[in-house]
C-alpha positions, 0 to 999 in steps of 0.5 A: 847525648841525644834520643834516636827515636823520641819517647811517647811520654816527651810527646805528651810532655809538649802535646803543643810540638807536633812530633809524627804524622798518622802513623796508619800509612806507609809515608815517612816524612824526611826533613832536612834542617840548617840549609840552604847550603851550596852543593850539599843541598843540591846533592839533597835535591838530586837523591830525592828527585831520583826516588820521586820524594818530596821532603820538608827543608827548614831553612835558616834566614840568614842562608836564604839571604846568602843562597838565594839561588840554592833556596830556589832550587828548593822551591821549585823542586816542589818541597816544603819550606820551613822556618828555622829561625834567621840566626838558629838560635837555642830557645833555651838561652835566648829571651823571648823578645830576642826569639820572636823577633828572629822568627820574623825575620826569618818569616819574611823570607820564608812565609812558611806556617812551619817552624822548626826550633833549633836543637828542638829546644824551645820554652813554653813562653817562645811557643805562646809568643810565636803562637800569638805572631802567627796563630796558623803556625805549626811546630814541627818536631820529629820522631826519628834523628839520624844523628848525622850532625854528630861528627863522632858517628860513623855513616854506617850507624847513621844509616842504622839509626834511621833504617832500623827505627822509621815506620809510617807516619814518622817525621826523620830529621836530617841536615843538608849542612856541610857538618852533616854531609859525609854521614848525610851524603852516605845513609840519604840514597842507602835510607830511601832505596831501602824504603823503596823497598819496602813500600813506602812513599815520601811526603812533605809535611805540607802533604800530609 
């Protein structure tokens, strides 16, 4: 079971996450997580291009090491990178000395000051650890999941998921992964054309 949109009080529950941006302006903060990954992070690259959005990718170490060539891609583009640990490991049944010590490797390909943990499960204590590592560190949550990585949901409901519960200011979390694809590759175009629509702009979290 998961929370399409994320209730206030979780937010102040962990005041430490960063969860949304400034919810006063017409910007939706699109972040795409598990890549880099051949095909599906190209196609990514295409949409966003074509809509002139700019977008947040927290990558996995270990697919930059496997796709350096795709990661490029990322970069160039003008995105934002962020670090989703080397192996995505869940926080929540990883010990701290095992977690911290994945984020690093991670952070040597990356060098990125964003980290997002995977599942969006992290104890306090790896929060403190990665802190101390790396004190210019921002943990970035989201406020609205797409649900794409949940192959028992159609593509219709992914996009509603997301058309129907972003407003400005709100950080909308999909994956450019291949068990994401078919909900991604159908609710993405659908998602950014209706907000183009409606006036909204896309920024990287490093635009903010």
């Amino acid at each position: 079971m998961y929370l399409v949109k994320t209730p206030r009080l979780l937010k102040k529950l962990y005041p430490e996450l960063t969860w949304d941006i400034n919810m006063d302006n017409r910007c939706i903060y699109l972040t795409f997580d598990d890549g880099p990954i051949p095909i599906v992070t190209p196609f990514v690259l295409n949409i966003l291009q074509q809509y002139q959005a700019k977008a947040t990718f927290f990558c996995i170490g270990d697919n930059v090491r496997k796709h350096p060539d795709v990661f490029e891609q990322v970069k160039n583009a003008g995105h934002a990178i962020g670090n989703h640990t080397y192996n995505h490991l869940k926080g929540w049944k990883t010990d701290d000395k095992t977690y911290l010590e994945n984020f690093l490797q991670a952070d040597k390909l990356l060098a990125t000051n964003l980290f997002r943990p995977p599942y969006g499960r992290i104890k306090r204590s790896q929060v403190k650890l990665l802190k101390e590592a790396k004190p210019d560190l921002k943990l970035m949550m989201w406020n609205v999941l797409s649900g794409d990585f949940d192959l028992n949901l159609k593509p219709e409901k992914c996009l509603n998921n997301v058309v129907k519960n972003a407003v400005g200011g709100d950080v909308v979390l999909f994956h450019d992964s291949l068990k994401a694809r078919e909900r991604m590759e159908y609710a993405l175009p659908k998602a950014l054309e209706f907000w183009s629509g409606e006036g909204y702009e896309f920024k990287s979290l490093s635009e903010k």
